[in-house]
C-alpha positions as CSV (number, residue, x, y, z in Angstrom):
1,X,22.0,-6.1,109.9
2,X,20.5,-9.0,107.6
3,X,20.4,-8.1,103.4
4,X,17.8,-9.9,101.3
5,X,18.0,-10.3,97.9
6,X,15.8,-7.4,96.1
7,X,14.6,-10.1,93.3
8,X,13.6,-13.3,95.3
9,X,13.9,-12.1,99.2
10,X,16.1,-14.6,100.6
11,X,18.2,-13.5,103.7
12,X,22.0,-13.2,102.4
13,X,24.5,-13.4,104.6
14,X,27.6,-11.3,102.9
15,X,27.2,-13.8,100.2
16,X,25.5,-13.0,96.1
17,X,22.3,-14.6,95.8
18,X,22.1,-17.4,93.2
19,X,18.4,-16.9,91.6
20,X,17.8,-16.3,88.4
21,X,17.2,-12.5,88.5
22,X,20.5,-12.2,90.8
23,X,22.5,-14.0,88.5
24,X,21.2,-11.9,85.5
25,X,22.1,-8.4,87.2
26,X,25.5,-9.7,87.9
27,X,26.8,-10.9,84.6
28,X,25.4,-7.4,83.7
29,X,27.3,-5.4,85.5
30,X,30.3,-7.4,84.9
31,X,29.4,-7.3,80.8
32,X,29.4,-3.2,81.8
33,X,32.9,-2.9,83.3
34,X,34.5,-5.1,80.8
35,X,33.1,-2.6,78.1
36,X,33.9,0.3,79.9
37,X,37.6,-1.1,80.1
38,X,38.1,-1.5,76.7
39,X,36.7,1.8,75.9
40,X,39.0,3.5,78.2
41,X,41.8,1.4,76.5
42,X,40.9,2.7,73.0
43,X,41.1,6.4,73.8
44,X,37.0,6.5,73.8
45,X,36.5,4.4,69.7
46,X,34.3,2.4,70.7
47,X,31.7,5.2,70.9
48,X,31.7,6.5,66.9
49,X,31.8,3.1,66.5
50,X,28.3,2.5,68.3
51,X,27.0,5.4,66.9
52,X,28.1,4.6,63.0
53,X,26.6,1.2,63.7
54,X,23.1,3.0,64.9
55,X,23.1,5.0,61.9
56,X,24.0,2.2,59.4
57,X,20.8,0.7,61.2
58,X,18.9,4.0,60.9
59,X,19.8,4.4,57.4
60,X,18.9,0.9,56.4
61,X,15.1,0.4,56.5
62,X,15.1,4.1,54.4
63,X,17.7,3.4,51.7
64,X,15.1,0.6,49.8
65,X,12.3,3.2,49.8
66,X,14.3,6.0,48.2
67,X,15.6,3.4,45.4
68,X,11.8,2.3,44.8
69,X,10.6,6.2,44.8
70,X,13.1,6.3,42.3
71,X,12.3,3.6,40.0
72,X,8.8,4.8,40.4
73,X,9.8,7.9,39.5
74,X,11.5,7.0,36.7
75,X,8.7,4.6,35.6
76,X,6.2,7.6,35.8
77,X,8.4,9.8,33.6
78,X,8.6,6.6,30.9
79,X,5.0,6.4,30.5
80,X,4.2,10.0,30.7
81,X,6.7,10.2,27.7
82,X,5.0,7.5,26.0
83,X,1.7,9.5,26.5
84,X,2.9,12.4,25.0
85,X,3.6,10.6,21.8
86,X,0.2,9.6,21.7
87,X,-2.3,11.6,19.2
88,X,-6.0,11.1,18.8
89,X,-7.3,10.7,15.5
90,X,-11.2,9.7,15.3
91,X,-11.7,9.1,18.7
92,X,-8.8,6.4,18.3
93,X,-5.1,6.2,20.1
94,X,-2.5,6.3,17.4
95,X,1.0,5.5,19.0
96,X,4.0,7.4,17.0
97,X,7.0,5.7,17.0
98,X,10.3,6.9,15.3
99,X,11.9,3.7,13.5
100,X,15.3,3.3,15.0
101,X,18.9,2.8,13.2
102,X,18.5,-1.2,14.0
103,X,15.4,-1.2,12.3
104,X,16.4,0.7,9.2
105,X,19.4,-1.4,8.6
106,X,16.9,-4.7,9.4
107,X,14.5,-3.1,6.6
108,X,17.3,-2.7,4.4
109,X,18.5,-6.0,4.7
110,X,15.5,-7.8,3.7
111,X,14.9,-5.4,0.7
112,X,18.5,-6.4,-0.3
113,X,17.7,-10.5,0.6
114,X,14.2,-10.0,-1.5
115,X,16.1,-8.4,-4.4
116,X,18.7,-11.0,-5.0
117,X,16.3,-14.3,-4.3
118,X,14.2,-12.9,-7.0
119,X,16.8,-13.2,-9.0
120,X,18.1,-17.1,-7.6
121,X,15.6,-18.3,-6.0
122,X,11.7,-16.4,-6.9
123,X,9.4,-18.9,-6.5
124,X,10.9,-19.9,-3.1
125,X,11.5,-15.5,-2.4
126,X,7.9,-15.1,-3.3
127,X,6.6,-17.9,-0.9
128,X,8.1,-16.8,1.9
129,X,6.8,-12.9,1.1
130,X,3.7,-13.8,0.9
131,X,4.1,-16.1,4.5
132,X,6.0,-13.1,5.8
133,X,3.8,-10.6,7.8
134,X,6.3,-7.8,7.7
135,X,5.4,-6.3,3.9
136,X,7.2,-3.3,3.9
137,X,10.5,-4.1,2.4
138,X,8.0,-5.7,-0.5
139,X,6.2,-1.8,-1.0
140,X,9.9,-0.6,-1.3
141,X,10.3,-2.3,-4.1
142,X,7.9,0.1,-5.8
143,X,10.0,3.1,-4.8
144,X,13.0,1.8,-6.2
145,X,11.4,1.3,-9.4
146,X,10.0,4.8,-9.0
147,X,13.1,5.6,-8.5
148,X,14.5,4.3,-11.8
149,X,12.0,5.9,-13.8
150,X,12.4,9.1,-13.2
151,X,16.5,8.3,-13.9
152,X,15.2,6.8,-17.2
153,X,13.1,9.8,-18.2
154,X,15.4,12.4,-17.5
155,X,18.6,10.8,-19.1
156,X,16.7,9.3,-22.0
157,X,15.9,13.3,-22.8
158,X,18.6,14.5,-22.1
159,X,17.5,16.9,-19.1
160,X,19.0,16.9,-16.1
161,X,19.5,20.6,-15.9
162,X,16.7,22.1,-17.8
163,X,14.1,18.6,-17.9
164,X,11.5,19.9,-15.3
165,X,8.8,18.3,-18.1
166,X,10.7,14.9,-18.3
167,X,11.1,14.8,-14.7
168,X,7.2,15.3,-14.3
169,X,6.7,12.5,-17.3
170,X,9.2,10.1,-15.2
171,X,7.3,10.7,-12.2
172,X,3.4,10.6,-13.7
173,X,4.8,7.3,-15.4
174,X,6.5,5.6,-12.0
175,X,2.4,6.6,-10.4
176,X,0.7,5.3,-13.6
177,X,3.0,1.7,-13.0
178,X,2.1,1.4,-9.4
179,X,-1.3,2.0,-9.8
180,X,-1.9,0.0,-12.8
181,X,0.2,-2.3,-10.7
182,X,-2.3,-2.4,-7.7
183,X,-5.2,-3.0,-10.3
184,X,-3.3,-5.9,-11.7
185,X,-3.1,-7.4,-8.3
186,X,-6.1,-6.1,-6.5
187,X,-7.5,-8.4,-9.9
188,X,-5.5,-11.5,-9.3
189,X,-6.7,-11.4,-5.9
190,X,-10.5,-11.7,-6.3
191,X,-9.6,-14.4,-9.0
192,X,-7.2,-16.5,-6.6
193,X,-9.3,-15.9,-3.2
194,X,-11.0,-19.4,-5.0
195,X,-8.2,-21.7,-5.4
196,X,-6.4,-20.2,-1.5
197,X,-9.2,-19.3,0.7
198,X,-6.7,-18.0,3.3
199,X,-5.2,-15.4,1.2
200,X,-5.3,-11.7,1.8
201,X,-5.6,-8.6,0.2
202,X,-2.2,-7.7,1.7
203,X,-0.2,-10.6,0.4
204,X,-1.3,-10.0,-2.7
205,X,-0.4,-6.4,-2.9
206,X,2.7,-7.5,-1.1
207,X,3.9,-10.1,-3.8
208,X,3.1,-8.1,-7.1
209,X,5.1,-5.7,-5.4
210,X,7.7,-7.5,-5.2
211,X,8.0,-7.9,-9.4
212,X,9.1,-4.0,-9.2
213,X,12.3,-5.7,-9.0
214,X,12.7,-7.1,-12.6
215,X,11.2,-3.4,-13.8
216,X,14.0,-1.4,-12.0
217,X,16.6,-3.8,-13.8
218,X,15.8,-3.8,-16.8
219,X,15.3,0.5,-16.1
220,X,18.8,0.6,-15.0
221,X,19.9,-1.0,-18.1
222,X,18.3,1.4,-20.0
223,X,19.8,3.9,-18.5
224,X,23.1,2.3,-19.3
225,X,22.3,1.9,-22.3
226,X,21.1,5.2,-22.9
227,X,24.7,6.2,-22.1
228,X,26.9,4.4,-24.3
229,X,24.5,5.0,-26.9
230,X,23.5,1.4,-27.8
231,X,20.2,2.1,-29.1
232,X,19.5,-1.5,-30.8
233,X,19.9,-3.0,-27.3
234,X,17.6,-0.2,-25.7
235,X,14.7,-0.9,-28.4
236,X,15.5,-5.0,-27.4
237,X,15.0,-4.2,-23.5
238,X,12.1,-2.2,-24.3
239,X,10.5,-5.5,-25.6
240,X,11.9,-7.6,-23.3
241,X,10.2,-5.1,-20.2
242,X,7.0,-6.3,-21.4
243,X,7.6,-10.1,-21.5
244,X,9.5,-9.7,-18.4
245,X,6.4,-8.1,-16.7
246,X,4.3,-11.4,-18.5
247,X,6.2,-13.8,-16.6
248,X,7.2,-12.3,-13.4
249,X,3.1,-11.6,-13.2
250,X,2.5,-15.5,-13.9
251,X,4.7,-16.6,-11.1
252,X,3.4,-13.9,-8.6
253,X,-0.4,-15.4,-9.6
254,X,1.5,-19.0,-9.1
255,X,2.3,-18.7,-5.6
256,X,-0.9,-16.6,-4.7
257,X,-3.4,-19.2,-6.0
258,X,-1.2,-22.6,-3.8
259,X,1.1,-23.1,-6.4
260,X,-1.8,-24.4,-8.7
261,X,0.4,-23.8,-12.6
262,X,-3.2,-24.5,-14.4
263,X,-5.5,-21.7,-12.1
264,X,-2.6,-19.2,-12.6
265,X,-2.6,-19.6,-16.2
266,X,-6.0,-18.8,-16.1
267,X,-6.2,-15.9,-14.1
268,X,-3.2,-14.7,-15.6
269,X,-4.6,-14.3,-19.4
270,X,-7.7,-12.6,-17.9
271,X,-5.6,-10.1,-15.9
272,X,-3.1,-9.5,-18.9
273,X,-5.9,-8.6,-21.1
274,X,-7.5,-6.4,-18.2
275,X,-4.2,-4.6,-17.6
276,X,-4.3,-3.4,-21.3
277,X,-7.0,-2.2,-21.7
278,X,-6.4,0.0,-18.2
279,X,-2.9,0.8,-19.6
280,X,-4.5,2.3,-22.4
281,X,-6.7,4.6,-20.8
282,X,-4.0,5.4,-17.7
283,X,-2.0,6.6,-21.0
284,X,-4.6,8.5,-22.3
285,X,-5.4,9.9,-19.2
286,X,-2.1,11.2,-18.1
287,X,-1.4,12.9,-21.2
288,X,-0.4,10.5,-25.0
289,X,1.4,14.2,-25.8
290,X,3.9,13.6,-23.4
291,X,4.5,9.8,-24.2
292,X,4.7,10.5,-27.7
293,X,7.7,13.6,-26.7
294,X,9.2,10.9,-25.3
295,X,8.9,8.1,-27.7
296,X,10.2,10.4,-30.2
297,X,13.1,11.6,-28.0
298,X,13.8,7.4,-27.9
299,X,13.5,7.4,-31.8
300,X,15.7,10.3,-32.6
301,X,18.2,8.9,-30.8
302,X,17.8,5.8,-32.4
303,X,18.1,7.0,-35.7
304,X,20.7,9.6,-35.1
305,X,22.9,6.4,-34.0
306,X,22.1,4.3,-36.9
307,X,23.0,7.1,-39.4
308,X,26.2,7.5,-37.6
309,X,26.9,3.8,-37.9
310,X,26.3,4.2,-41.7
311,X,28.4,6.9,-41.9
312,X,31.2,4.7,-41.2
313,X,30.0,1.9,-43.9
């Protein structure tokens, strides 16, 4: 009995038809036994094989989504973080951030740069304080003067153990300095807005700041001196804070006004006379009975040492 090819219908006689579809079907089957040999050769391998290869491709399209659920996640618990460190104060967003150890030691380092150009270099270490928009290493310079101070008062009395009033003097005193301080420059700054239209309250504040630095030297000496009992010295430094504080006030009014020498001049005689007369009633106000205990703790001394030095004449 005739065949005919199930694709294309041609009568076949014993022979494999040579259409397209026929051809197709044959190199299939032949693909099928040559697969099924080699299986049988490797002891059935080639089906985990197959079926770690379907689950690598199973796996595949899933393993992108769980790492972006868990960045997501992730980025979700970040910002809910952040949130919670948020506070509302006046119907405003206040962010609270903890200052890190890099930032500390970056802080530090500029109060320690500040410190010594003052010292080297202060017209060029006031310039760039005053171009600098980062003023807090300039504030410390007020606590470390603070600082000093209170060290003054309490070894200058005597009273480390038992000086709870010196300790109070030393601190009403480091207040009195800071705010008479702020007045000098809150002053300057009105007077110099003329001459340096661009300049700001901040910088100003910032700079005069910064002249804490020649104060808590010439503090620290004192407290040197306090110890080896040069008194002579101690009266001389007590002079020389006041001129000190005359100059370095000068140069701060220098650099706030564009380096103009004649404008600062100016502004500086106005501003010395203003800051006695407020020193005078900041004195009064915070007590003369304690600055005169001191004053005559500073004279006693003195004259205790000078009768010692003519005991030995």
């Amino acid at each position: 009995m005739a065949k005919f090819c199930m694709y294309c219908g041609k009568p076949l006689n014993g022979e494999t038809c040579d259409c397209p579809q026929a051809v197709a079907e044959a190199e299939k089957k032949a693909r099928m036994k040559v697969q099924a040999a080699m299986q049988a050769a490797r002891g059935g391998a080639a089906q985990p094989q197959n079926q770690q290869a379907a689950q690598i491709q199973y796996q595949q399209p899933v393993q992108p989504q769980y790492q972006q659920s868990a960045q997501s996640a992730q980025q979700q618990a970040q910002y809910q973080q952040a949130a919670a460190q948020q506070q509302t104060a006046g119907g405003k967003q206040i962010q609270i951030t903890a200052p890190s150890a890099e930032q500390a030691a970056a802080v530090g380092k500029d109060v320690k740069n500040l410190f010594t150009g003052l010292f080297t270099a202060p017209v060029e270490t006031m310039r760039q304080a005053a171009a600098s928009a980062n003023k807090i290493p300039q504030y410390l310079m007020a606590a470390v003067m603070a600082v000093a101070m209170i060290l003054l008062a309490c070894v200058t009395g005597k009273s480390f153990l038992d000086g709870g009033t010196l300790f109070g003097l030393g601190l009403k005193m480091a207040i009195g300095a800071v705010i008479l301080r702020a007045v000098y420059g809150a002053v300057v700054y009105v007077l110099a807005k003329k001459h340096n239209p661009a300049l700001t309250i901040g910088t100003a504040m910032g700079v005069y700041a910064l002249t804490f630095a020649y104060d808590a030297v010439i503090l620290l000496l004192q407290i040197v001196m306090g110890f080896i009992h040069m008194y002579e010295i101690s009266i001389a430094l007590y002079l020389f804070w006041f001129a000190a504080s005359v100059l370095s006030a000068y140069l701060a009014a220098y650099v706030l006004t564009g380096e103009n020498a004649g404008a600062a001049f100016r502004i500086n005689l106005v501003v010395q006379l203003v800051f006695l007369i407020v020193m005078v009633f900041v004195i009064r106000g915070i007590g003369i009975s304690l600055v005169q205990e001191l004053s005559e703790s500073i004279m006693n001394e003195f004259m205790g040492g000078m009768g010692d030095l003519g005991s030995i004449f």
